[in-house]
Structure formats: structure tokens, C-alpha cells
PDB file of N, CA, C and O in Angstrom:
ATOM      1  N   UNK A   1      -9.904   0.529  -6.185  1.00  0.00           N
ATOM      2  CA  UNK A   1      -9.022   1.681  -6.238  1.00  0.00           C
ATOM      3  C   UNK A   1      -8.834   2.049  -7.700  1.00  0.00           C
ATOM      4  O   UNK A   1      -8.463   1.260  -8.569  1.00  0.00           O
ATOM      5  N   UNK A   2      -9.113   3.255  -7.870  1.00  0.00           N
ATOM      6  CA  UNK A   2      -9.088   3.722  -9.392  1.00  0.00           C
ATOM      7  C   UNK A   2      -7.444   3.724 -10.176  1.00  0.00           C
ATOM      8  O   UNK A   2      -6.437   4.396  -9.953  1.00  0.00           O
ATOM      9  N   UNK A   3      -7.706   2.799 -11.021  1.00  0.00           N
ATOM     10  CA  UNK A   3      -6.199   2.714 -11.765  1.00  0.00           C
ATOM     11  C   UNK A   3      -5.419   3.999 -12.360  1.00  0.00           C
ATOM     12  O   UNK A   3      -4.218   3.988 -12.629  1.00  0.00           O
ATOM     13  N   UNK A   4      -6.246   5.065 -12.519  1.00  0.00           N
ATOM     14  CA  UNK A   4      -5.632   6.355 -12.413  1.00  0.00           C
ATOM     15  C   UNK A   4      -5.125   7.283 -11.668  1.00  0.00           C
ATOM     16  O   UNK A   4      -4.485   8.310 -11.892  1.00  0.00           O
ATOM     17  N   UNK A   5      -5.593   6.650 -10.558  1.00  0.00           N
ATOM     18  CA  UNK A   5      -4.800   6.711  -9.032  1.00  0.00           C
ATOM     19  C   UNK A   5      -3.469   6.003  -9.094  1.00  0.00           C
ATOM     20  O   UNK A   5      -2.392   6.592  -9.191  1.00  0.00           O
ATOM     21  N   UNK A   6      -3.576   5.090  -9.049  1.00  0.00           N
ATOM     22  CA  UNK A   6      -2.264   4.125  -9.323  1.00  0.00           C
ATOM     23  C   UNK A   6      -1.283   4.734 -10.385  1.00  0.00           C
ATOM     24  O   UNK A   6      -0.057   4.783 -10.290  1.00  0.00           O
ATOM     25  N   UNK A   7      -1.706   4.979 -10.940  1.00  0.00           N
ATOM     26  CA  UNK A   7      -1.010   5.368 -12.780  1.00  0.00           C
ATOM     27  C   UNK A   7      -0.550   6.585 -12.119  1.00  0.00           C
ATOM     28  O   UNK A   7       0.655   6.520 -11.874  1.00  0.00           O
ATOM     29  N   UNK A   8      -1.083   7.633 -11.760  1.00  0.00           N
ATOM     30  CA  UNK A   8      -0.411   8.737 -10.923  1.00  0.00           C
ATOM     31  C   UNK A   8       0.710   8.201  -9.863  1.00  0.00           C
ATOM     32  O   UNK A   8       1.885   8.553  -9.969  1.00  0.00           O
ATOM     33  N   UNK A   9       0.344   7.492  -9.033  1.00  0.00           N
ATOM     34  CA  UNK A   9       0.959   7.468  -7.756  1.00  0.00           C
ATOM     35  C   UNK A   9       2.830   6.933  -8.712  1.00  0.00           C
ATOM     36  O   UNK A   9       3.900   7.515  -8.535  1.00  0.00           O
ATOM     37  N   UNK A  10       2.589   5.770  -9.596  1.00  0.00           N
ATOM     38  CA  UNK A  10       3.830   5.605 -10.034  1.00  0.00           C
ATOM     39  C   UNK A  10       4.836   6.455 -10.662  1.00  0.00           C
ATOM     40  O   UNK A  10       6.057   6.312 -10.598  1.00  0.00           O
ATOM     41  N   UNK A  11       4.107   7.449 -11.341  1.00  0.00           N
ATOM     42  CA  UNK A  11       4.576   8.582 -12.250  1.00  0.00           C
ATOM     43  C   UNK A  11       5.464   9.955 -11.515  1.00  0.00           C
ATOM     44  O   UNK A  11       6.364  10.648 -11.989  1.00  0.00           O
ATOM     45  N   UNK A  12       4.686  10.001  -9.977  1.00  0.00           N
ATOM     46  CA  UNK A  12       4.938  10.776  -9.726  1.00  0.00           C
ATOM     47  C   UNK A  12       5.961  10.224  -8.500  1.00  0.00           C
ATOM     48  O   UNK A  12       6.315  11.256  -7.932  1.00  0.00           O
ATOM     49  N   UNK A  13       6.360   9.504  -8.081  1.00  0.00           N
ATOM     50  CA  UNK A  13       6.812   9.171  -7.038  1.00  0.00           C
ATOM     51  C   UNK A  13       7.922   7.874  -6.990  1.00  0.00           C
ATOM     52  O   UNK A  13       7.264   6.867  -7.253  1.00  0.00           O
ATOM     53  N   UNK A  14       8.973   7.602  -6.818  1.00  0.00           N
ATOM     54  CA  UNK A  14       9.933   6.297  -6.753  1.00  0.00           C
ATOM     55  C   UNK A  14       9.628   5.811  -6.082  1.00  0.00           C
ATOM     56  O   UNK A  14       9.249   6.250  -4.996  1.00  0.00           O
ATOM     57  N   UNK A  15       9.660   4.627  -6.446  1.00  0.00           N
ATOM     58  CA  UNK A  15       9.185   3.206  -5.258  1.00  0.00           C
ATOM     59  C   UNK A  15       8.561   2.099  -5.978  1.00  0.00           C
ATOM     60  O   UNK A  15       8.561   2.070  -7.209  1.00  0.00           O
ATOM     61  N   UNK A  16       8.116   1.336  -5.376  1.00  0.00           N
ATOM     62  CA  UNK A  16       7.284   0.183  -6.133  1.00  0.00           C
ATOM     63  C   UNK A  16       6.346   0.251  -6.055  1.00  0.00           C
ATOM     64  O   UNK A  16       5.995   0.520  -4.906  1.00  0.00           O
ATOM     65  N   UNK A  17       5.008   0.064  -7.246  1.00  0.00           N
ATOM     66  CA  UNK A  17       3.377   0.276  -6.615  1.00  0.00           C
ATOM     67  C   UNK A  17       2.729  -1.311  -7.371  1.00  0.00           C
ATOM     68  O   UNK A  17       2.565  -1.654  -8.542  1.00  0.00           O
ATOM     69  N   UNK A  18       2.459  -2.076  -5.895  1.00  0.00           N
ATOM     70  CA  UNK A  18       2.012  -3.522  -6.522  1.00  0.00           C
ATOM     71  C   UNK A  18       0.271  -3.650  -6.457  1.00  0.00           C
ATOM     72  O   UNK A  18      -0.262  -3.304  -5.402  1.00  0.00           O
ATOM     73  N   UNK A  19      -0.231  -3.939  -7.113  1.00  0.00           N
ATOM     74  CA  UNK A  19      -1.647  -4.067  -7.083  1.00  0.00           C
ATOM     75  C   UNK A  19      -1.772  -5.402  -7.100  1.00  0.00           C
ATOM     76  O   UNK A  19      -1.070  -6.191  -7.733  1.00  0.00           O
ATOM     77  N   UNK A  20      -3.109  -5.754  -6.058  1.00  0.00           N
ATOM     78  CA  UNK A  20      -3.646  -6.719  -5.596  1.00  0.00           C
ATOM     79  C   UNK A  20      -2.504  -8.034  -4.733  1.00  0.00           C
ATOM     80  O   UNK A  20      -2.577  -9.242  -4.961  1.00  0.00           O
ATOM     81  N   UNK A  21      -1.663  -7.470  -3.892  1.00  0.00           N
ATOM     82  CA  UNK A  21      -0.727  -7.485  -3.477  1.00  0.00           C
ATOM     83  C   UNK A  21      -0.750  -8.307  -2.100  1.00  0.00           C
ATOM     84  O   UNK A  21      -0.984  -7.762  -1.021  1.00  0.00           O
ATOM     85  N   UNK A  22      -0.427  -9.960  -2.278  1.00  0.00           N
ATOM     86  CA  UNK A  22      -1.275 -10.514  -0.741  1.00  0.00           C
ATOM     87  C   UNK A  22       0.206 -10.120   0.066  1.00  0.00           C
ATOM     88  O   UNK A  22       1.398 -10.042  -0.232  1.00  0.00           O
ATOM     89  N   UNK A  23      -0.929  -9.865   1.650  1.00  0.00           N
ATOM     90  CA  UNK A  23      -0.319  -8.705   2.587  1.00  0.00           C
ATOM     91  C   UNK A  23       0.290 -10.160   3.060  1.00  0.00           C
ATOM     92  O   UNK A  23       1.415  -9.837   3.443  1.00  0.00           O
ATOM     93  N   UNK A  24       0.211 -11.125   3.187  1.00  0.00           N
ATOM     94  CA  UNK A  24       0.725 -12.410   3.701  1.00  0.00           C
ATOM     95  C   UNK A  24       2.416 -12.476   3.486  1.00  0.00           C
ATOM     96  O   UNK A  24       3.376 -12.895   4.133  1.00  0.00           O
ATOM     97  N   UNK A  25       2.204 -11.856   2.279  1.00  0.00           N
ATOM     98  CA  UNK A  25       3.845 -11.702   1.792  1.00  0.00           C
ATOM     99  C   UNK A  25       4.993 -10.759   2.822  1.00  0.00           C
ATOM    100  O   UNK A  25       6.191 -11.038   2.871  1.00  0.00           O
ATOM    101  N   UNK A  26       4.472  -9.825   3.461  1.00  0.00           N
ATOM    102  CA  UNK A  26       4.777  -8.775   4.063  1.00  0.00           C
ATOM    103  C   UNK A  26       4.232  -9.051   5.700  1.00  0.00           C
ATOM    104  O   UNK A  26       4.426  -8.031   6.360  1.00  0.00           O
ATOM    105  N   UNK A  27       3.831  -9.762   6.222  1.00  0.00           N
ATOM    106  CA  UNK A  27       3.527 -10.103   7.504  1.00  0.00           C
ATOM    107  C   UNK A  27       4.388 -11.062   8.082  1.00  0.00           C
ATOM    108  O   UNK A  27       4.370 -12.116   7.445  1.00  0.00           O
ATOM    109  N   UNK A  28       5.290 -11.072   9.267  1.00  0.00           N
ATOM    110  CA  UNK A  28       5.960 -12.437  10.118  1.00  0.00           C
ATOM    111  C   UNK A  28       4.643 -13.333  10.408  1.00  0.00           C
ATOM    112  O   UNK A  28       5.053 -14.492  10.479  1.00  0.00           O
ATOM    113  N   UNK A  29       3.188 -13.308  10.614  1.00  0.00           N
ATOM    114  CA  UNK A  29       2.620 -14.476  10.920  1.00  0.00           C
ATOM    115  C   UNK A  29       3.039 -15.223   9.475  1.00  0.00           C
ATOM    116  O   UNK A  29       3.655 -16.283   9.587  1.00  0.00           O
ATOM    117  N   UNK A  30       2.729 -14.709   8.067  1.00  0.00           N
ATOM    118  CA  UNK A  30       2.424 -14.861   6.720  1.00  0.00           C
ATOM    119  C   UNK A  30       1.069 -15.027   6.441  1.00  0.00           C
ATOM    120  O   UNK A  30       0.734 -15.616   5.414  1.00  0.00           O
ATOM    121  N   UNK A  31       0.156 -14.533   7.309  1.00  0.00           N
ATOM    122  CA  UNK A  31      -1.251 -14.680   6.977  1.00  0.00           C
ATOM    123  C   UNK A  31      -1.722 -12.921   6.563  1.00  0.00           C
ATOM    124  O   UNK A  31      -1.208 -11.867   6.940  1.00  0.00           O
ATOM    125  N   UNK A  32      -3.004 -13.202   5.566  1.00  0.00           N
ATOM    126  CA  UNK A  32      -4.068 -12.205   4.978  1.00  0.00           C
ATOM    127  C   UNK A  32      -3.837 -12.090   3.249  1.00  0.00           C
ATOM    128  O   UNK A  32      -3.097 -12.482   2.347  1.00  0.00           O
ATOM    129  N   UNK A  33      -4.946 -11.317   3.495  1.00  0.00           N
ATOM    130  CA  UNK A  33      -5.467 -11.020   2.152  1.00  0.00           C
ATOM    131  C   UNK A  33      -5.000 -10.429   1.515  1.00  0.00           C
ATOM    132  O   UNK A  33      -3.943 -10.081   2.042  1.00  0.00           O
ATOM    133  N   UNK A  34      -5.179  -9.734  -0.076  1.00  0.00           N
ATOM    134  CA  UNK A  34      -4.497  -9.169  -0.824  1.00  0.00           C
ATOM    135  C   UNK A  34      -4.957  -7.374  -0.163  1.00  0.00           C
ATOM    136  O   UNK A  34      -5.895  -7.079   0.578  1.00  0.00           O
ATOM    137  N   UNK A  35      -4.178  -6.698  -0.612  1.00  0.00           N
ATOM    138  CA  UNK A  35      -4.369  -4.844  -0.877  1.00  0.00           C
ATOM    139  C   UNK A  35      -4.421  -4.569  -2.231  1.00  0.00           C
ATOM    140  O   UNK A  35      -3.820  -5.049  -3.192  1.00  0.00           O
ATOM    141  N   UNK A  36      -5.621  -3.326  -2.072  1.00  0.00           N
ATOM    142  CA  UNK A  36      -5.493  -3.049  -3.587  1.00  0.00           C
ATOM    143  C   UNK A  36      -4.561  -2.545  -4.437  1.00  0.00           C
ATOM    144  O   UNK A  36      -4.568  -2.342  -5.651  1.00  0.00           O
ATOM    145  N   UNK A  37      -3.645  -2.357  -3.457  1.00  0.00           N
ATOM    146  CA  UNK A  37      -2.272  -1.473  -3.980  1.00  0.00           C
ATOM    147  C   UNK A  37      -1.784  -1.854  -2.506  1.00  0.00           C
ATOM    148  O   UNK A  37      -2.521  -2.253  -1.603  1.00  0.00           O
ATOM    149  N   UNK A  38      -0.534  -1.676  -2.440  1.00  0.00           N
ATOM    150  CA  UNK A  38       1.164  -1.463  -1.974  1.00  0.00           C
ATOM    151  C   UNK A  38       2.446  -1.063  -2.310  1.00  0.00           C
ATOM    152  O   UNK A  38       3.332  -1.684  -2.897  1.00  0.00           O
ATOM    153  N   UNK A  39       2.418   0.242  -1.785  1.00  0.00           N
ATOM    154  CA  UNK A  39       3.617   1.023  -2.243  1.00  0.00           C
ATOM    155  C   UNK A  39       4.610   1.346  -1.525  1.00  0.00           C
ATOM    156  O   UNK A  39       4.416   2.160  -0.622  1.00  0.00           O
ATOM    157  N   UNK A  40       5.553   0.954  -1.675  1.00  0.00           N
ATOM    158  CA  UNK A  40       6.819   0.747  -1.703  1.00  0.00           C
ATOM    159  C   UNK A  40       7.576   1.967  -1.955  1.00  0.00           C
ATOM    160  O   UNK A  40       8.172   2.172  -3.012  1.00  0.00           O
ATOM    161  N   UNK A  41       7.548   2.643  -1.129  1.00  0.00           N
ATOM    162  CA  UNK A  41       8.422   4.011  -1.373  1.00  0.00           C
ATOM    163  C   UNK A  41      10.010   3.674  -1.414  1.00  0.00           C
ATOM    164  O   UNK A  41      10.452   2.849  -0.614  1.00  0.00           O
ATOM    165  N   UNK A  42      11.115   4.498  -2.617  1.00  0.00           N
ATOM    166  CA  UNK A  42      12.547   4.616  -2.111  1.00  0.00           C
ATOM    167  C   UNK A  42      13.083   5.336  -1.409  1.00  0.00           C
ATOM    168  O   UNK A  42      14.305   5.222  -1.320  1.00  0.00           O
ATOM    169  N   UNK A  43      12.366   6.406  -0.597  1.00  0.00           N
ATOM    170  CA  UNK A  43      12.409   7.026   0.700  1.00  0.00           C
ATOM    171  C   UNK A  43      11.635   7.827   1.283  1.00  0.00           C
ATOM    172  O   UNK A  43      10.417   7.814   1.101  1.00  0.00           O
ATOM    173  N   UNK A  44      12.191   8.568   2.001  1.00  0.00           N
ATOM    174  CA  UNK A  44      11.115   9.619   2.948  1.00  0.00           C
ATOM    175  C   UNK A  44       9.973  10.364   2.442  1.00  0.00           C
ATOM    176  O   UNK A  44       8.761  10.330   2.655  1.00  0.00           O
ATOM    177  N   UNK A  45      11.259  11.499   1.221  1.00  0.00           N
ATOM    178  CA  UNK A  45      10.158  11.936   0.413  1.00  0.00           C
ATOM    179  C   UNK A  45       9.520  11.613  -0.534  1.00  0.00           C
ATOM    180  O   UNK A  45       8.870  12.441  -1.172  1.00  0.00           O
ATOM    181  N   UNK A  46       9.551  10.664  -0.762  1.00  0.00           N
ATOM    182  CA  UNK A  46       8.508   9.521  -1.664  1.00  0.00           C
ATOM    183  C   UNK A  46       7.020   8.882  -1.106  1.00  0.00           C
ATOM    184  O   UNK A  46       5.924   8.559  -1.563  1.00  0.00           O
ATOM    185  N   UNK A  47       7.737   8.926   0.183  1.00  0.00           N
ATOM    186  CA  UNK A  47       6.338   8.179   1.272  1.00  0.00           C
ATOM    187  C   UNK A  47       5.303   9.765   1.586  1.00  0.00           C
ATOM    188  O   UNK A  47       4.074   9.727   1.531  1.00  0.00           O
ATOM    189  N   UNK A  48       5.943  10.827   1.846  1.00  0.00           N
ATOM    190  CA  UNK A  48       5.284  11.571   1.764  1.00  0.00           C
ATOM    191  C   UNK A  48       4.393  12.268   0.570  1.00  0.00           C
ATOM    192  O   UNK A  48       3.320  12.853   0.717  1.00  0.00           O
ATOM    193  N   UNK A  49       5.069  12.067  -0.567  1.00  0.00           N
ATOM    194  CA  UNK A  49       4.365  12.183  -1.422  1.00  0.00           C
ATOM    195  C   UNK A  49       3.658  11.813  -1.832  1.00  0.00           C
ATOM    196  O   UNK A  49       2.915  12.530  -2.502  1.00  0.00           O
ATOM    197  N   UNK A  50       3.428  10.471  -1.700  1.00  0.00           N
ATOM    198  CA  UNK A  50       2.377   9.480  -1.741  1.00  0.00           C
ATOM    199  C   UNK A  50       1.126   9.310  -0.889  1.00  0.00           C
ATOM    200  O   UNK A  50      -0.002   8.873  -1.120  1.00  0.00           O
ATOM    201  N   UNK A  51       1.801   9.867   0.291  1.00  0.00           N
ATOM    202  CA  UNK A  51       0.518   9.954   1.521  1.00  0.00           C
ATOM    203  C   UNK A  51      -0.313  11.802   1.091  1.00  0.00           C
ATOM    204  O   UNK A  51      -1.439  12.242   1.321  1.00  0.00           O
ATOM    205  N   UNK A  52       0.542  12.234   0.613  1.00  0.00           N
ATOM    206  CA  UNK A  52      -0.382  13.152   0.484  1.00  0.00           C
ATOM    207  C   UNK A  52      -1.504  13.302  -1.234  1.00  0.00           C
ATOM    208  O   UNK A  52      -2.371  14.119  -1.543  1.00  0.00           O
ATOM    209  N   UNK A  53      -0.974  12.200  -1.921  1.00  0.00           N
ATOM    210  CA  UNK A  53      -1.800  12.207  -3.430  1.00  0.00           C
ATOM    211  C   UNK A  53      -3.109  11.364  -2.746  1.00  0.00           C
ATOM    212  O   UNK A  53      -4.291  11.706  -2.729  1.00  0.00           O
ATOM    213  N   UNK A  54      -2.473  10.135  -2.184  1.00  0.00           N
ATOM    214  CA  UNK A  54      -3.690   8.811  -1.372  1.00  0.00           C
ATOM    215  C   UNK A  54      -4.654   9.768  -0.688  1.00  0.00           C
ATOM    216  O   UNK A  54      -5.781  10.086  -1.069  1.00  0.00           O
ATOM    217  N   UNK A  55      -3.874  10.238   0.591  1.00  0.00           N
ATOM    218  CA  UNK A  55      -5.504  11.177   1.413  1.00  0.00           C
ATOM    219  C   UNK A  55      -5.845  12.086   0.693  1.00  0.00           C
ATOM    220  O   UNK A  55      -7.051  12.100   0.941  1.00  0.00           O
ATOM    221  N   UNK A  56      -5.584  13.342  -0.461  1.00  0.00           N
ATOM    222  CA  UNK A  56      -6.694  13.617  -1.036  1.00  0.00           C
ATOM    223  C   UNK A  56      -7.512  12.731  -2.083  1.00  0.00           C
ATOM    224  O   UNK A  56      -7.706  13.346  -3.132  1.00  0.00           O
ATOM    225  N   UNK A  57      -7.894  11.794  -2.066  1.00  0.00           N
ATOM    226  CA  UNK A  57      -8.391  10.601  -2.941  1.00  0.00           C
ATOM    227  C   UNK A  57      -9.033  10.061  -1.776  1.00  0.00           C
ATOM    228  O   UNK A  57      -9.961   9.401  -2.242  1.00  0.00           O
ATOM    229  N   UNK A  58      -9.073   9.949  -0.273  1.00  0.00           N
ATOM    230  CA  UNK A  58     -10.074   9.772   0.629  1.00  0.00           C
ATOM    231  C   UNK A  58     -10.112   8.374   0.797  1.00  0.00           C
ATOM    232  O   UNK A  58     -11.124   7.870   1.284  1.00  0.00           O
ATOM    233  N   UNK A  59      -8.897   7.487   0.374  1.00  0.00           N
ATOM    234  CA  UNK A  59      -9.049   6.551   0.357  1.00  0.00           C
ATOM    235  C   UNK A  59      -7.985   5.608   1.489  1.00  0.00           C
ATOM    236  O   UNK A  59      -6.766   5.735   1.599  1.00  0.00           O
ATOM    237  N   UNK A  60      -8.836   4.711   2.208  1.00  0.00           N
ATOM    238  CA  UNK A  60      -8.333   4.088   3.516  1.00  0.00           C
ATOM    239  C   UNK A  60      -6.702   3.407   2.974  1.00  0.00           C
ATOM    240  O   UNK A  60      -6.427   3.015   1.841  1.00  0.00           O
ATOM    241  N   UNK A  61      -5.943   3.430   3.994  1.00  0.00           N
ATOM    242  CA  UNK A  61      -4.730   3.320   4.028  1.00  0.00           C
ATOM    243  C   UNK A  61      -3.796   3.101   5.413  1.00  0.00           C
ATOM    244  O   UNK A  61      -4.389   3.310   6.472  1.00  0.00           O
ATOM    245  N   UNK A  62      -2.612   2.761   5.476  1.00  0.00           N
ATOM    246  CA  UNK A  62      -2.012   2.477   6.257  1.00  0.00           C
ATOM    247  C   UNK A  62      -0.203   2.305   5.945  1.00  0.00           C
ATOM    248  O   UNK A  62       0.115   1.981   4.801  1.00  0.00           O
ATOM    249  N   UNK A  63       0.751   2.498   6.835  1.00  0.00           N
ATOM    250  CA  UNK A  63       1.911   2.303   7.250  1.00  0.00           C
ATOM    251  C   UNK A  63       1.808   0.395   7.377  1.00  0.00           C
ATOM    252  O   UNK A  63       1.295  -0.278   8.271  1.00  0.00           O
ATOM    253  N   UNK A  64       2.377   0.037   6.353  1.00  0.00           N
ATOM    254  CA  UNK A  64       2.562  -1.347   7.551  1.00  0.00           C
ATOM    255  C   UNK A  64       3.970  -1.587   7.964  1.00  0.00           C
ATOM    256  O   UNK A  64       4.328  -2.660   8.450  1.00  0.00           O
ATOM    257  N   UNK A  65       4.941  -0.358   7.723  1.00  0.00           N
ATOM    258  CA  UNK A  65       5.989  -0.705   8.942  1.00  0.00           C
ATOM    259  C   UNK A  65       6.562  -2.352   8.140  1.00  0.00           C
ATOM    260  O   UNK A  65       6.235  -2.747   7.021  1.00  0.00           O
ATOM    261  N   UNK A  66       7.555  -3.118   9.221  1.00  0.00           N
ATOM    262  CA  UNK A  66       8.010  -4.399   9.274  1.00  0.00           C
ATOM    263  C   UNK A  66       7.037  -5.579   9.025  1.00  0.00           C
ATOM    264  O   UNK A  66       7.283  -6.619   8.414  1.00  0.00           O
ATOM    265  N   UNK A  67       5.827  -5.186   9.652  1.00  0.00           N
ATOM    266  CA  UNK A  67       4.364  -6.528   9.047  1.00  0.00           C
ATOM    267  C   UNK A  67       4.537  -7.207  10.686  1.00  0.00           C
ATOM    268  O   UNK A  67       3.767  -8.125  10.968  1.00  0.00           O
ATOM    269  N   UNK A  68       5.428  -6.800  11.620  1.00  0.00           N
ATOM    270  CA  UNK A  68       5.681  -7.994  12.867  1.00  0.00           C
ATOM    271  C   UNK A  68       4.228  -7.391  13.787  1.00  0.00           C
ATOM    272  O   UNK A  68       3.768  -6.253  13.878  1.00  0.00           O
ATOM    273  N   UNK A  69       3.810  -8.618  14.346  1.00  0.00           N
ATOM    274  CA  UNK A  69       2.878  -8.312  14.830  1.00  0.00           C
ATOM    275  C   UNK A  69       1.721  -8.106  14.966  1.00  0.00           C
ATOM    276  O   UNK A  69       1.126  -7.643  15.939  1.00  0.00           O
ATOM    277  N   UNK A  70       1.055  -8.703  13.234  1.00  0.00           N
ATOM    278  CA  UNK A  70       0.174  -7.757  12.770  1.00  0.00           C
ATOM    279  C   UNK A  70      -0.653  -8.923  11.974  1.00  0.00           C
ATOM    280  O   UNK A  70      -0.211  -9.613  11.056  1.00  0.00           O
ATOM    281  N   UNK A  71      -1.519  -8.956  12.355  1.00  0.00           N
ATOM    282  CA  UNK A  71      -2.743 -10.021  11.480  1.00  0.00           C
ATOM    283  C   UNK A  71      -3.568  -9.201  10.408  1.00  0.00           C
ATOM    284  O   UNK A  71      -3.980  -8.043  10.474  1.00  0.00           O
ATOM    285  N   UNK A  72      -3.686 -10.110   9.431  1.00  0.00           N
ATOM    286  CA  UNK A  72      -4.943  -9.172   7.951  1.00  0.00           C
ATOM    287  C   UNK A  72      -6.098 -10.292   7.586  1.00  0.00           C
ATOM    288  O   UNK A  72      -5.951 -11.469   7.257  1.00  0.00           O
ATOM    289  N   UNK A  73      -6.821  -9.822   7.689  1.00  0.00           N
ATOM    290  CA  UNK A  73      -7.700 -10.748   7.584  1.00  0.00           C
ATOM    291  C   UNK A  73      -7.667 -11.539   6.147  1.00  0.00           C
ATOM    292  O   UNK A  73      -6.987 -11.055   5.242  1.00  0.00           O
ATOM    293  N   UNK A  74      -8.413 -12.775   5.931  1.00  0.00           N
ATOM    294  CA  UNK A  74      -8.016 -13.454   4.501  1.00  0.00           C
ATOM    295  C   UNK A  74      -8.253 -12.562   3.780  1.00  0.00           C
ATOM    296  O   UNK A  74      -7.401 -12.300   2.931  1.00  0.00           O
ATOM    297  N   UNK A  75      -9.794 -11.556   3.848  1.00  0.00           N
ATOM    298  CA  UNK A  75     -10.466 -10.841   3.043  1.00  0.00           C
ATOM    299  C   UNK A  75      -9.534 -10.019   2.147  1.00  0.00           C
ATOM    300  O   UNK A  75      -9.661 -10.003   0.923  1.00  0.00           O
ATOM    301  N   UNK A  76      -8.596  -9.342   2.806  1.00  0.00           N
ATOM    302  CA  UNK A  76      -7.200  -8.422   2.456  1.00  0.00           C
ATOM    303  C   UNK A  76      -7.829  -7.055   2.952  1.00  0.00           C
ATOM    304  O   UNK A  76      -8.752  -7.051   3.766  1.00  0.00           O
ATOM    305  N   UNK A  77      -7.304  -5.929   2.441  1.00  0.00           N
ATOM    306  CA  UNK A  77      -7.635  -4.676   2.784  1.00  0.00           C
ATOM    307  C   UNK A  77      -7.902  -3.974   1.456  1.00  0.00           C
ATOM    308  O   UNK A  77      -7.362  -4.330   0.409  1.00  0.00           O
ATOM    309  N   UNK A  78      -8.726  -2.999   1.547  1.00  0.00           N
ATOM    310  CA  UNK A  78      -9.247  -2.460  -0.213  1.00  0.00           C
ATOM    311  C   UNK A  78      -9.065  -1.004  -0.401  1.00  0.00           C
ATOM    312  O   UNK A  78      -9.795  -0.190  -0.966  1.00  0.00           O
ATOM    313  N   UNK A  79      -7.587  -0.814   0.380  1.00  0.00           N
ATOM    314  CA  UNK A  79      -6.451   0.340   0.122  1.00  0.00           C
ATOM    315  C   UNK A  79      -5.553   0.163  -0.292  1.00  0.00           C
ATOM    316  O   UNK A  79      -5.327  -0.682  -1.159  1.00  0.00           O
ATOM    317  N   UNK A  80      -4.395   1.267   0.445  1.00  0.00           N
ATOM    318  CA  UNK A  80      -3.474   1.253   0.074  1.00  0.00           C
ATOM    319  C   UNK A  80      -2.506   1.320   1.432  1.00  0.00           C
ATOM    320  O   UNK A  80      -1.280   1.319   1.316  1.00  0.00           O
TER     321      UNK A  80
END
């Protein structure tokens, strides 16, 4: 994930943006791999703003919500 992506996403948006970020931390099993980023929005319109800088950048992503329920493989995921 291009660090000028990142460098944007923080600048423009409140929240937390962690790179290389194991998803284990954020899952009730506590299992998987790192993400290339995880962002941490401080609210609504933060998450939206962010989802809309990420999909034009074409780059795979996801909600992970609470983490309940939800397995990541060791590999991690190589989004956001």
C-alpha cells in the first residue's frame, strides 16, 4: 500500500491509521495476520471519507466491525 496513500488518508481524516497492524489484535478468536493499514475512524464522517479516498485507489478493503466471528488468515490481509 503506497505510503502516500497513508500520508493522505491521515491528513485528511480523524482517526487512527496503523500500518502493518496484526488483525489478531482486533479479532475475539485473536488469530491472523497483519493489514497493511487499519484505520480507525473518530466517526461517521471520517469512515466515509476514508472509504471514499481507499476505493478510488482500487485498493481491497473491508469494515471489520467488532472482529467477533471472524478468522484472518496468518498471512494477514494487504489492505485496508
Amino acid at each position: 500500500m503506497a505510503r502516500e496513500l497513508l500520508d493522505e488518508l491521515a491528513q485528511r481524516c480523524r482517526g487512527e491509521v496503523l500500518r502493518d497492524e496484526p488483525l489478531s489484535r482486533h479479532t475475539t478468536w485473536r488469530v491472523g495476520g497483519p493489514a497493511a493499514a487499519l484505520f480507525r475512524p473518530a466517526n461517521h464522517v471520517d469512515l466515509v471519507k476514508a472509504a471514499r479516498l481507499l476505493h478510488g485507489a482500487e485498493l481491497p478493503g473491508w469494515c471489520l466491525a467488532a472482529g467477533s466471528n471472524l478468522l484472518v488468515r496468518d498471512g494477514g490481509f494487504p489492505g485496508w
